[in-house]
N, CA, C and O atoms as a GROMACS GRO file, in nm:
protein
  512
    1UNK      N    1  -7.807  -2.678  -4.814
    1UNK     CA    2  -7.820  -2.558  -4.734
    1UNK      C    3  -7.904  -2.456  -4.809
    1UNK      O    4  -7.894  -2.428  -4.928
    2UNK      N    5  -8.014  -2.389  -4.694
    2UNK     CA    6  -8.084  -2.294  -4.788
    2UNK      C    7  -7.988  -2.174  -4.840
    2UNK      O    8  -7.867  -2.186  -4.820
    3UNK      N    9  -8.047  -2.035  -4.919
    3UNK     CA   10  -7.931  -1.927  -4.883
    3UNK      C   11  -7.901  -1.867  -4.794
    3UNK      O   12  -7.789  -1.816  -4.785
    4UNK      N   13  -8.016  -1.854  -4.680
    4UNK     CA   14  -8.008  -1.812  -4.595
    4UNK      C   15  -7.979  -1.910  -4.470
    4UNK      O   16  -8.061  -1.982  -4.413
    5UNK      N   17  -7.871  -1.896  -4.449
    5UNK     CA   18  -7.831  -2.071  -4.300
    5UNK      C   19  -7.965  -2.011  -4.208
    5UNK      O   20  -8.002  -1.895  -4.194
    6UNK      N   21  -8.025  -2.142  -4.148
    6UNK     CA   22  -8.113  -2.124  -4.054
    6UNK      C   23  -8.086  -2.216  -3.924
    6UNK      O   24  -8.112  -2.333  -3.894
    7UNK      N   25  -8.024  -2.113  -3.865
    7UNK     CA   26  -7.976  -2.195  -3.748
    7UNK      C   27  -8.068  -2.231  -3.609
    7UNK      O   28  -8.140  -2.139  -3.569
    8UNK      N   29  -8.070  -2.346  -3.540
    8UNK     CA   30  -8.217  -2.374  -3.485
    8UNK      C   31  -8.145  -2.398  -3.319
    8UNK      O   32  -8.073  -2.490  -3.282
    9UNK      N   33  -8.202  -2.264  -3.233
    9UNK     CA   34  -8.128  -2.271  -3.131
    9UNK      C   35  -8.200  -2.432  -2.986
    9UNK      O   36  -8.205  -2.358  -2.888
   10UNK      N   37  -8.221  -2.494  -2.961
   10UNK     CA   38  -8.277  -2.605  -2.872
   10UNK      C   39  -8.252  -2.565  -2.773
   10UNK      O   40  -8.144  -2.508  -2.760
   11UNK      N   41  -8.330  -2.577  -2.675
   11UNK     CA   42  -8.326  -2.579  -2.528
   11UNK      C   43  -8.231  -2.484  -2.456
   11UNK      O   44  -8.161  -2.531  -2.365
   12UNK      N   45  -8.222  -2.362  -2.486
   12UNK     CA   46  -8.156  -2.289  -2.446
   12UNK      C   47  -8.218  -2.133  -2.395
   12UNK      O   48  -8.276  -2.055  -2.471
   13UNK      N   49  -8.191  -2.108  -2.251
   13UNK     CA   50  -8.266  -2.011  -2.203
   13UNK      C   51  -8.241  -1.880  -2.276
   13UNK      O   52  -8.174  -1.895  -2.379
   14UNK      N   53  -8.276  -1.754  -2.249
   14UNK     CA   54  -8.260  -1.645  -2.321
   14UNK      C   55  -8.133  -1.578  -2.314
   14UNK      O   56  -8.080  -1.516  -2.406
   15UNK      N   57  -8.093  -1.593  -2.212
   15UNK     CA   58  -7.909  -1.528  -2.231
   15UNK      C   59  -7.809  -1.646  -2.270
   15UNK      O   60  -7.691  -1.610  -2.276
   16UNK      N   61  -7.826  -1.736  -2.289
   16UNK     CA   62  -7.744  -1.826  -2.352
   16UNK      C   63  -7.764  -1.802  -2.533
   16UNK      O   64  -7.682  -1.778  -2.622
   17UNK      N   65  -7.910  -1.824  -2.532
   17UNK     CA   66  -7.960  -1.786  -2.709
   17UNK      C   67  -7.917  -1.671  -2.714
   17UNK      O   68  -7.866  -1.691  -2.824
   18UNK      N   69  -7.886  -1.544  -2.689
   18UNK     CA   70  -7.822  -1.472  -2.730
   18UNK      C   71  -7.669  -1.438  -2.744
   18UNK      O   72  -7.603  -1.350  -2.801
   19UNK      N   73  -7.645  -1.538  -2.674
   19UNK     CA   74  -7.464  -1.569  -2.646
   19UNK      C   75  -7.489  -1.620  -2.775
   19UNK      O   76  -7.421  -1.548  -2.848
   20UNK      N   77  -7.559  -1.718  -2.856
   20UNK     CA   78  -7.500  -1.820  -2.921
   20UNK      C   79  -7.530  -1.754  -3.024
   20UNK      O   80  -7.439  -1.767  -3.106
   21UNK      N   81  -7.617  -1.686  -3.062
   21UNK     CA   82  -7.664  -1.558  -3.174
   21UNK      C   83  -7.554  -1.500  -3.218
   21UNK      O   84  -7.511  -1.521  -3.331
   22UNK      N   85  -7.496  -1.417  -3.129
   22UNK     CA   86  -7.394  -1.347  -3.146
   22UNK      C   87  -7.275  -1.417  -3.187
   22UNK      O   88  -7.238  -1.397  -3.303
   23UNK      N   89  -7.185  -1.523  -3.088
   23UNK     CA   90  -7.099  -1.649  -3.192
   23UNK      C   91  -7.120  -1.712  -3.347
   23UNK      O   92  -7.035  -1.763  -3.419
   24UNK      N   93  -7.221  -1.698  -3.365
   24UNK     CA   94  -7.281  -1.761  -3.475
   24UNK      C   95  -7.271  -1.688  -3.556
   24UNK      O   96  -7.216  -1.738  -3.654
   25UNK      N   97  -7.310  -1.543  -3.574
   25UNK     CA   98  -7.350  -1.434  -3.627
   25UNK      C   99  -7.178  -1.377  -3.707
   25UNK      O  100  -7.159  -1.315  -3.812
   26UNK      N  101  -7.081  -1.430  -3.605
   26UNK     CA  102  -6.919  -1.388  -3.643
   26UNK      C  103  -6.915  -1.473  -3.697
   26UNK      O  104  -6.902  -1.419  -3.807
   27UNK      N  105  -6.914  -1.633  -3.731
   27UNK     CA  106  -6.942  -1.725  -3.839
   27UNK      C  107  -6.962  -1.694  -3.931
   27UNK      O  108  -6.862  -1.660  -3.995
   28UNK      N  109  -7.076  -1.685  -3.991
   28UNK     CA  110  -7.204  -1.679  -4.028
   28UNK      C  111  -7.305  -1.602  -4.012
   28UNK      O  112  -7.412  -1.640  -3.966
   29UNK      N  113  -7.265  -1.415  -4.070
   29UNK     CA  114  -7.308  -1.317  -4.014
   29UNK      C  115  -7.486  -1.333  -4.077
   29UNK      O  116  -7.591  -1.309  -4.018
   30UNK      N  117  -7.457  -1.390  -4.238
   30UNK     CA  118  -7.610  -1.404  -4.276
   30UNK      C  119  -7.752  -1.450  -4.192
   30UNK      O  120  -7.862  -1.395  -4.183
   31UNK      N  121  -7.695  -1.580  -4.133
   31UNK     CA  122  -7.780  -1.646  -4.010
   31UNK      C  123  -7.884  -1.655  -3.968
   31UNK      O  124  -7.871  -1.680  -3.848
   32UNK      N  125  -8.035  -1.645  -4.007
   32UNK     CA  126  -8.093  -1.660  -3.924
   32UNK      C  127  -8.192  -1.746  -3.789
   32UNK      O  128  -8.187  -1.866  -3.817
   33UNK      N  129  -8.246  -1.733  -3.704
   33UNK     CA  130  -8.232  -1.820  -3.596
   33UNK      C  131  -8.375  -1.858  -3.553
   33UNK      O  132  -8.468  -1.784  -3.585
   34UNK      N  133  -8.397  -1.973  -3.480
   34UNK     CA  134  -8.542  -2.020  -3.428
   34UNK      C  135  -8.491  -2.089  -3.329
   34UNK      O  136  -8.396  -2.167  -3.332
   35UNK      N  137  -8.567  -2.055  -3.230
   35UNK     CA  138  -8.533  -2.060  -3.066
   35UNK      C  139  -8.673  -2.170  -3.052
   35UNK      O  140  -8.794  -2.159  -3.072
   36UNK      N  141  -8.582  -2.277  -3.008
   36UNK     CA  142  -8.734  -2.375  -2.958
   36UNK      C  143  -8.677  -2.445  -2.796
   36UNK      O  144  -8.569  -2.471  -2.743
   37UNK      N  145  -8.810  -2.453  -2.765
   37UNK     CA  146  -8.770  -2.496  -2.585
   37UNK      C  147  -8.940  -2.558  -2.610
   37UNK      O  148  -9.000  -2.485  -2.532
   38UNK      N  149  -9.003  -2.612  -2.648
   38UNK     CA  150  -9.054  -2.732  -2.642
   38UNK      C  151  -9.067  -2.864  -2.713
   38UNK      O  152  -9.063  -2.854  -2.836
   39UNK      N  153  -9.082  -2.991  -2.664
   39UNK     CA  154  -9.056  -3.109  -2.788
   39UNK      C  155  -9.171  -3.090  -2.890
   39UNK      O  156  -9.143  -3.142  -2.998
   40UNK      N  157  -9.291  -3.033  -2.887
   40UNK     CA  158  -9.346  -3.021  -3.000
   40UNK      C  159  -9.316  -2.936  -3.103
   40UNK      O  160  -9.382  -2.929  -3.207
   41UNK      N  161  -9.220  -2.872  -3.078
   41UNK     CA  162  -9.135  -2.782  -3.177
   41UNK      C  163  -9.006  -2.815  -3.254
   41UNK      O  164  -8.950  -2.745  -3.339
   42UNK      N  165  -8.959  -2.970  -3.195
   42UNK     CA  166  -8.795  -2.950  -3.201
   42UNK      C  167  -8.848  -3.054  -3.385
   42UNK      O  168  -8.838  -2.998  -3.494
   43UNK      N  169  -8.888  -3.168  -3.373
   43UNK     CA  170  -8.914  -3.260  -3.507
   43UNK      C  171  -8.921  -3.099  -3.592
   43UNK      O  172  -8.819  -3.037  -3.624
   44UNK      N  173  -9.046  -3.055  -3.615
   44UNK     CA  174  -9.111  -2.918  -3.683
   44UNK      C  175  -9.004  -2.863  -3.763
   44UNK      O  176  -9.000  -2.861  -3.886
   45UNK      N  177  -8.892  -2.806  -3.655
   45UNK     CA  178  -8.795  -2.764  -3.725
   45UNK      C  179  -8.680  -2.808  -3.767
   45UNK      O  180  -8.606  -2.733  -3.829
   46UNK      N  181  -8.644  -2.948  -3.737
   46UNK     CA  182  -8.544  -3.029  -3.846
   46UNK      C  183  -8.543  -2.990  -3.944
   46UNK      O  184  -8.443  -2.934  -3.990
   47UNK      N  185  -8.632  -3.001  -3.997
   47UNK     CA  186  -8.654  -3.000  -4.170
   47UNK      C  187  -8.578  -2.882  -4.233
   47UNK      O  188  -8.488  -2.884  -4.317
   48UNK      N  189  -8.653  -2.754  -4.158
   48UNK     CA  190  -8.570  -2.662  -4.230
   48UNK      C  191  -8.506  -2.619  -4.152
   48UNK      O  192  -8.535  -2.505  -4.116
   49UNK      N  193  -8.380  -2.692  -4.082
   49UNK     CA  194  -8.300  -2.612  -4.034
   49UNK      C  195  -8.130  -2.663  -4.105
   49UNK      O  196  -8.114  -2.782  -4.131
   50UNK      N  197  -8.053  -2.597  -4.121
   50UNK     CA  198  -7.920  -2.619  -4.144
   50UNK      C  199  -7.862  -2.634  -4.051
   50UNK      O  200  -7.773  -2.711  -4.088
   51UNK      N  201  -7.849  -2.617  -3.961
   51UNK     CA  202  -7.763  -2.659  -3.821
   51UNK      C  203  -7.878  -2.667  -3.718
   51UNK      O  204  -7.979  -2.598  -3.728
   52UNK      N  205  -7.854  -2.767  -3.607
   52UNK     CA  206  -7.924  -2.773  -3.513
   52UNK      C  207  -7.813  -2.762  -3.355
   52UNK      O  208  -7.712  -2.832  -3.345
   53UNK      N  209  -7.857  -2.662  -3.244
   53UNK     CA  210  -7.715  -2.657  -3.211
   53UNK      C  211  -7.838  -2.682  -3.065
   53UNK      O  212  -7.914  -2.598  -3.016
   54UNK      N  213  -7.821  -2.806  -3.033
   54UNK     CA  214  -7.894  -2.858  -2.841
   54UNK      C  215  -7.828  -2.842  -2.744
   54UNK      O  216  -7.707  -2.865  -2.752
   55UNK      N  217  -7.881  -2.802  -2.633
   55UNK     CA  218  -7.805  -2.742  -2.513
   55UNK      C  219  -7.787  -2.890  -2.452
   55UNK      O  220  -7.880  -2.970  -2.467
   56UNK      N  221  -7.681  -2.926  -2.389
   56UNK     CA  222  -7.681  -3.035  -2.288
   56UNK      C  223  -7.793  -3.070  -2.156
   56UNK      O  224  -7.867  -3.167  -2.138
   57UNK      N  225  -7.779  -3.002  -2.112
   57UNK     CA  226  -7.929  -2.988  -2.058
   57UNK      C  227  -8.074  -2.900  -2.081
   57UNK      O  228  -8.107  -2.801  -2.016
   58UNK      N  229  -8.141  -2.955  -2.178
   58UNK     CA  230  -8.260  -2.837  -2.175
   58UNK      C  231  -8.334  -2.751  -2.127
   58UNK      O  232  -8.405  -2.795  -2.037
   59UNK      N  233  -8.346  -2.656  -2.147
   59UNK     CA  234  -8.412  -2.557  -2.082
   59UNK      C  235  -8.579  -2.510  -2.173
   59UNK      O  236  -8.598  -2.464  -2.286
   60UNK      N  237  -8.669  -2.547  -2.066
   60UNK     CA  238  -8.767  -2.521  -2.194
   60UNK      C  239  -8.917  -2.638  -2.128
   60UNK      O  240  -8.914  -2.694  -2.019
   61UNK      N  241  -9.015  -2.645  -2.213
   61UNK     CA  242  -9.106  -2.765  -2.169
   61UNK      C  243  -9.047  -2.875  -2.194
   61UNK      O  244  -9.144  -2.909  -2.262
   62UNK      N  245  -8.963  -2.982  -2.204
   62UNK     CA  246  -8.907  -3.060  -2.290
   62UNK      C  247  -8.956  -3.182  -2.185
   62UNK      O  248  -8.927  -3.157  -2.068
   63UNK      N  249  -9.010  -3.282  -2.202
   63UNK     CA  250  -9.004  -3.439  -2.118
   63UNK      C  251  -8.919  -3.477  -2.079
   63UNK      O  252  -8.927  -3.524  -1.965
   64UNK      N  253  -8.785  -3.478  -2.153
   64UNK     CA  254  -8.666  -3.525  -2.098
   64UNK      C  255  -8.540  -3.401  -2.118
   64UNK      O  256  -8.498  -3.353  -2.224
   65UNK      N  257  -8.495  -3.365  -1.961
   65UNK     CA  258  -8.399  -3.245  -2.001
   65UNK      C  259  -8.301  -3.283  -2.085
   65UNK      O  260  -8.262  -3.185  -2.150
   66UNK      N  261  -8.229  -3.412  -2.120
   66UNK     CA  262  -8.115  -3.445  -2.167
   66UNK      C  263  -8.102  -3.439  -2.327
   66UNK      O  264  -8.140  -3.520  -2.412
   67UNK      N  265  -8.039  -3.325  -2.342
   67UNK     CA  266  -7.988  -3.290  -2.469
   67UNK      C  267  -7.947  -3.419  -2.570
   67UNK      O  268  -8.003  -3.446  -2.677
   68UNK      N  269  -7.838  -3.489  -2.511
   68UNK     CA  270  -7.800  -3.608  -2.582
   68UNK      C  271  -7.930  -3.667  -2.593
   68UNK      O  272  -7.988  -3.654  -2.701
   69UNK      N  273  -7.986  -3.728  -2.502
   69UNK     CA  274  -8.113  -3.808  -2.578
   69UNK      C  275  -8.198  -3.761  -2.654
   69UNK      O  276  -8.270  -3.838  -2.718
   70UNK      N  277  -8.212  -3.605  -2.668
   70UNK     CA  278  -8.242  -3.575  -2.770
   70UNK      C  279  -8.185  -3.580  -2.924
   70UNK      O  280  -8.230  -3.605  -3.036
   71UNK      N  281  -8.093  -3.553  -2.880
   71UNK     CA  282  -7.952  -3.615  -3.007
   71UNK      C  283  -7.995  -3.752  -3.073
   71UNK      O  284  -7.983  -3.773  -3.194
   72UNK      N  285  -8.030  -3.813  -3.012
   72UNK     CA  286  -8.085  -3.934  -3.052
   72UNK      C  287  -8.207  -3.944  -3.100
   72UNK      O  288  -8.207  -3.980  -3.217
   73UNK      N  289  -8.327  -3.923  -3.050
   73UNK     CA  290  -8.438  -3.895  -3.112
   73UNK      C  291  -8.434  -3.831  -3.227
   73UNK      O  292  -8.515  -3.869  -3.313
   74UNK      N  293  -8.306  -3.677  -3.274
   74UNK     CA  294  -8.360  -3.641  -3.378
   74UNK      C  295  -8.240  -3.705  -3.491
   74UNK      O  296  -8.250  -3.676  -3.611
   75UNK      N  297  -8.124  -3.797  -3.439
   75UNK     CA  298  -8.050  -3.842  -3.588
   75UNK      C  299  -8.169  -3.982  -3.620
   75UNK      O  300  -8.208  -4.003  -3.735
   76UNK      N  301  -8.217  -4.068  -3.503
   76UNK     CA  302  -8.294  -4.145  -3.570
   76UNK      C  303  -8.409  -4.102  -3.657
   76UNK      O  304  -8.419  -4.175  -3.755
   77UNK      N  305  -8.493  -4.012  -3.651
   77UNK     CA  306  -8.597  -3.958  -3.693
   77UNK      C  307  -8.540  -3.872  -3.838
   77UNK      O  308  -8.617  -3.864  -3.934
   78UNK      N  309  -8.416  -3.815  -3.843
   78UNK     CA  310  -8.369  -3.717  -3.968
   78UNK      C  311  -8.234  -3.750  -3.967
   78UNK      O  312  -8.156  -3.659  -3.939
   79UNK      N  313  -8.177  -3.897  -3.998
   79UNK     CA  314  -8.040  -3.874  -4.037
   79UNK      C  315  -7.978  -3.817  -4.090
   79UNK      O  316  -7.856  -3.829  -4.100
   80UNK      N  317  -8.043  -3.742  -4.138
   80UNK     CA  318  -7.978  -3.642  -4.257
   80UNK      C  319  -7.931  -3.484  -4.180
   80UNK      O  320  -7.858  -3.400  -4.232
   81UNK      N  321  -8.005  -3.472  -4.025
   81UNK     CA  322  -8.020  -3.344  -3.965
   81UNK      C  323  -7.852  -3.310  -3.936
   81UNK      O  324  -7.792  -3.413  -3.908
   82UNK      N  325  -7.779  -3.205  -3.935
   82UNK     CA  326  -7.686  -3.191  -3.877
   82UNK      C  327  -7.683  -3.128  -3.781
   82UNK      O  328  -7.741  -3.020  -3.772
   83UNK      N  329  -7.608  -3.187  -3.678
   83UNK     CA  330  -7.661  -3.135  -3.526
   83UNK      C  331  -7.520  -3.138  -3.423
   83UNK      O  332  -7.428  -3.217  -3.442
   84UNK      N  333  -7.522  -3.043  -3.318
   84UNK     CA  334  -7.399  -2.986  -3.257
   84UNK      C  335  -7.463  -2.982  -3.126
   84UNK      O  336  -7.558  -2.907  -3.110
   85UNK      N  337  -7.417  -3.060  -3.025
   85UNK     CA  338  -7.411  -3.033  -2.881
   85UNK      C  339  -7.328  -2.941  -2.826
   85UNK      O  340  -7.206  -2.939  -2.844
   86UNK      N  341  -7.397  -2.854  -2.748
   86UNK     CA  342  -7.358  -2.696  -2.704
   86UNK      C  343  -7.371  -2.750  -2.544
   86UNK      O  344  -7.467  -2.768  -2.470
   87UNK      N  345  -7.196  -2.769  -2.524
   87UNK     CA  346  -7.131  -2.809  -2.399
   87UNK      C  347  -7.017  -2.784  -2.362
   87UNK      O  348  -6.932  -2.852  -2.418
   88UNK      N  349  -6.973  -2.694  -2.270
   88UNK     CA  350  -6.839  -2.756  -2.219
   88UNK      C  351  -6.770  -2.887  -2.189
   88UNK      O  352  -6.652  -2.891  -2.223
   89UNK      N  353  -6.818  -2.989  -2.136
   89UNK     CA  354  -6.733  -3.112  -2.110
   89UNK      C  355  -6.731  -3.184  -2.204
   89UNK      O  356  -6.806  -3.195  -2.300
   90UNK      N  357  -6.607  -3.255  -2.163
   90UNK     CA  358  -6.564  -3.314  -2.310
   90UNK      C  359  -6.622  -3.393  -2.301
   90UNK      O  360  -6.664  -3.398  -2.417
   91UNK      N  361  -6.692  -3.517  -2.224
   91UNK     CA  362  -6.739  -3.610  -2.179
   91UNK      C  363  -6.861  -3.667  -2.220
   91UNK      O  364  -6.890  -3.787  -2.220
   92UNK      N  365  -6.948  -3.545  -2.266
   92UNK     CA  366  -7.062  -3.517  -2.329
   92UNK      C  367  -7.063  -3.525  -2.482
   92UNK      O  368  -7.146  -3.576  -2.557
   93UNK      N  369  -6.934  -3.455  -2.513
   93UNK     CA  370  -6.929  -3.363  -2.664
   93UNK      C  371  -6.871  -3.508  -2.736
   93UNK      O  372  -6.882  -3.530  -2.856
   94UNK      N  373  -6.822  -3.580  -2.661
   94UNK     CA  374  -6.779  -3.725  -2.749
   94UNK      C  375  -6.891  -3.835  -2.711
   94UNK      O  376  -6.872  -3.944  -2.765
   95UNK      N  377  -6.965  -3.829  -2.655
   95UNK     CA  378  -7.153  -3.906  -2.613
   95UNK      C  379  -7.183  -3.883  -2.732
   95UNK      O  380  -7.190  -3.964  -2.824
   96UNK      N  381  -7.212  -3.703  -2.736
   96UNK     CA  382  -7.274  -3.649  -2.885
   96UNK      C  383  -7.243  -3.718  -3.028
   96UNK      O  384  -7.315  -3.753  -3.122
   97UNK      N  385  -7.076  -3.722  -2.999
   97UNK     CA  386  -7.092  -3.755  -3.145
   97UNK      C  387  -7.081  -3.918  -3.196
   97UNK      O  388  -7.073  -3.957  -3.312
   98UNK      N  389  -7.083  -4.000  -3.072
   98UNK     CA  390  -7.102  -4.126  -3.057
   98UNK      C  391  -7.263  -4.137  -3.106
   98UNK      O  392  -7.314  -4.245  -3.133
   99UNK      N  393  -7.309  -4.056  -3.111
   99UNK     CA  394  -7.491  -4.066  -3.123
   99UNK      C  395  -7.497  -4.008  -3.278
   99UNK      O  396  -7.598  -4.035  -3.342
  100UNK      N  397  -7.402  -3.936  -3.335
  100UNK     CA  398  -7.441  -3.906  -3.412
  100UNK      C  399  -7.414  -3.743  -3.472
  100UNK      O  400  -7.420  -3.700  -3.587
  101UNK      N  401  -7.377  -3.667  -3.326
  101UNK     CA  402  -7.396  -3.521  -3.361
  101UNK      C  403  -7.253  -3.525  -3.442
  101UNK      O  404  -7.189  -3.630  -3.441
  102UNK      N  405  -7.195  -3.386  -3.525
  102UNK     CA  406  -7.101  -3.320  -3.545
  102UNK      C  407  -7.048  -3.282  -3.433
  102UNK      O  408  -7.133  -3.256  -3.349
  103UNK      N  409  -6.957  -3.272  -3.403
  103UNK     CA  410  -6.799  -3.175  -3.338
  103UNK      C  411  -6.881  -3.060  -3.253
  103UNK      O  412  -6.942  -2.974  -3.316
  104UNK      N  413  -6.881  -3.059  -3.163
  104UNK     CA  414  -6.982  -2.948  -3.112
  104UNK      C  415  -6.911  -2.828  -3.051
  104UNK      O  416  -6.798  -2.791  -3.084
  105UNK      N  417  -6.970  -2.783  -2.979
  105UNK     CA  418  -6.925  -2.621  -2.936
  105UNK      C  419  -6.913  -2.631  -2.779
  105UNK      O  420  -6.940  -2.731  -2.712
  106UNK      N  421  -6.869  -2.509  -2.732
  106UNK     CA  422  -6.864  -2.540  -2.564
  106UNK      C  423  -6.861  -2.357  -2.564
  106UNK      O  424  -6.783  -2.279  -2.619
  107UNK      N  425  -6.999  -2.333  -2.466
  107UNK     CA  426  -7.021  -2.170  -2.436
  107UNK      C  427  -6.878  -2.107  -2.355
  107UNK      O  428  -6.866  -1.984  -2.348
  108UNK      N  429  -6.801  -2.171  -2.312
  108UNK     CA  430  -6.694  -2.073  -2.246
  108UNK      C  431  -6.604  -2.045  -2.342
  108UNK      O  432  -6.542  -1.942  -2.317
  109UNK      N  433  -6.557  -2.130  -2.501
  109UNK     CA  434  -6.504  -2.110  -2.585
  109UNK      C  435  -6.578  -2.019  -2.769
  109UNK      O  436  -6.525  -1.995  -2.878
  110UNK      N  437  -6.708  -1.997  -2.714
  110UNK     CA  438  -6.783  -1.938  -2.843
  110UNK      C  439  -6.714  -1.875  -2.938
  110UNK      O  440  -6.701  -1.902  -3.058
  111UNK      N  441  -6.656  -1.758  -2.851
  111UNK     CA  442  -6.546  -1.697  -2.945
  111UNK      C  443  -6.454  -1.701  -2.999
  111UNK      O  444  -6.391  -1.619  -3.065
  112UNK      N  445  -6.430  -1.870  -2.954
  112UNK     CA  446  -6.263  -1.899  -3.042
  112UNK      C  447  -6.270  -1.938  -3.164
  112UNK      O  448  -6.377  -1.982  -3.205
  113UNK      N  449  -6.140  -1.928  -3.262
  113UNK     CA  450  -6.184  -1.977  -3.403
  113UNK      C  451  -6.196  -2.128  -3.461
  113UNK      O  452  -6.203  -2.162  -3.579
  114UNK      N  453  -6.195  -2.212  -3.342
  114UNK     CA  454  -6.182  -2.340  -3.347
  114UNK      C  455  -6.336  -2.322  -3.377
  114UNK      O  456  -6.372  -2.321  -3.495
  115UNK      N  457  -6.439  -2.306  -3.265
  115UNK     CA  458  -6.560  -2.260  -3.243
  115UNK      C  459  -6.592  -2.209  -3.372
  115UNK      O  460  -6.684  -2.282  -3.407
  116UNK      N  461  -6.568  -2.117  -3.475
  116UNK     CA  462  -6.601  -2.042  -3.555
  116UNK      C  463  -6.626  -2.130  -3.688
  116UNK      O  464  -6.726  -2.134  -3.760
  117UNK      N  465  -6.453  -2.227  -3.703
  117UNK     CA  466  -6.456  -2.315  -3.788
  117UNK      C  467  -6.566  -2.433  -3.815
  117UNK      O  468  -6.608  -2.477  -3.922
  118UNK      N  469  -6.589  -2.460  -3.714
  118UNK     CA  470  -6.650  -2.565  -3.670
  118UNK      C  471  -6.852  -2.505  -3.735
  118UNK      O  472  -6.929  -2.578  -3.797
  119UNK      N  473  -6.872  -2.393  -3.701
  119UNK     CA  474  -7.016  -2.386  -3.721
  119UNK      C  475  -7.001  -2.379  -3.863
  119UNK      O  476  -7.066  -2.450  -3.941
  120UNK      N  477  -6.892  -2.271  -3.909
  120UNK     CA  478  -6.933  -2.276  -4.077
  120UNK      C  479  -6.903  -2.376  -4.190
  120UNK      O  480  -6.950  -2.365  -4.303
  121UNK      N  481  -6.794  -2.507  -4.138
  121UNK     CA  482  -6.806  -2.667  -4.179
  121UNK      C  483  -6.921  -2.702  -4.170
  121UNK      O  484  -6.964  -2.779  -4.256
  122UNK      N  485  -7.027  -2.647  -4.036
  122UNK     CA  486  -7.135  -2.777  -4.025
  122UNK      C  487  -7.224  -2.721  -4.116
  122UNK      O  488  -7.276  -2.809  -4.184
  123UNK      N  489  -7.269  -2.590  -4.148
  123UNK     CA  490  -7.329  -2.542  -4.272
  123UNK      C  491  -7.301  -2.559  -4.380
  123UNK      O  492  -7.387  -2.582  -4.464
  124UNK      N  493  -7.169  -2.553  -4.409
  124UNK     CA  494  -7.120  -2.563  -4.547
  124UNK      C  495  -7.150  -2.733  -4.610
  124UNK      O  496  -7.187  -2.774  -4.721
  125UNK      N  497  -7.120  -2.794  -4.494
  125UNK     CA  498  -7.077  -2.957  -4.543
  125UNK      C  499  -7.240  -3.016  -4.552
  125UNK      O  500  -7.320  -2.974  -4.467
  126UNK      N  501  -7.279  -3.096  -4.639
  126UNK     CA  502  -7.351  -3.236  -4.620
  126UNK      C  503  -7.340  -3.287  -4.489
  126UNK      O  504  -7.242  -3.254  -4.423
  127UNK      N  505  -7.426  -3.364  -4.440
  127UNK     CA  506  -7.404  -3.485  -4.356
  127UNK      C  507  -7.395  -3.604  -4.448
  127UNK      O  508  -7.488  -3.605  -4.529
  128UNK      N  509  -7.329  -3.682  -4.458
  128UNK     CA  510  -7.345  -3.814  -4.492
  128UNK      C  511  -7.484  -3.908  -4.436
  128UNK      O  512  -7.495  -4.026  -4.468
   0.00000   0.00000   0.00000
């Protein structure tokens, strides 16, 4: 992790990225953030990002809206990336981590401390 967590918001329109700013920010007040909504942006910022948090469905130029398959494109490409599907259904959030992601988040719960725990493990910890 750098010193500064750089959290990398995916496919997420502008009032959601600021929902997730703000959750994040009670985490992990240090934080700072890069908002990408096209696929020529998302590889780019793997590298330096400490958390990667993808919307279930993308919002943005993206080829394929589906978050999870993006999930996939970027653990094959950066196994090393740690990455969080930003979903309510559970249905999804266990797809995610069948692919690879961490324990993810769900926007109607941002503010809970389950939610809270969960972002500053995925910073703090390694991925294997």
């Amino acid at each position: 992790m750098s010193q500064t967590p750089r959290i990398v918001l995916i496919g997420h329109c502008s009032a959601d990225s600021s929902m997730l700013k703000s959750a994040v920010r009670t985490a992990v007040p240090e934080a700072e953030f890069v908002s990408v909504t096209t696929d020529a942006d998302v590889h780019a910022a793997v590298d330096r990002a400490d958390l990667l948090l993808i919307n279930r469905v993308l919002d943005g130029n993206f080829s394929n809206t589906s978050g999870l398959d993006l999930i996939d494109s970027v653990v094959t490409a950066s196994p090393q990336a740690r990455v969080m599907l930003v979903s309510n259904f559970a249905d999804a959030q266990q797809q995610a981590i069948e692919r690879g992601a961490l324990p993810g988040i769900g926007k109607s719960t941002l503010r809970s401390p389950q939610t809270k725990e969960r972002i500053r493990s995925a910073i703090q910890t390694e991925k294997a």
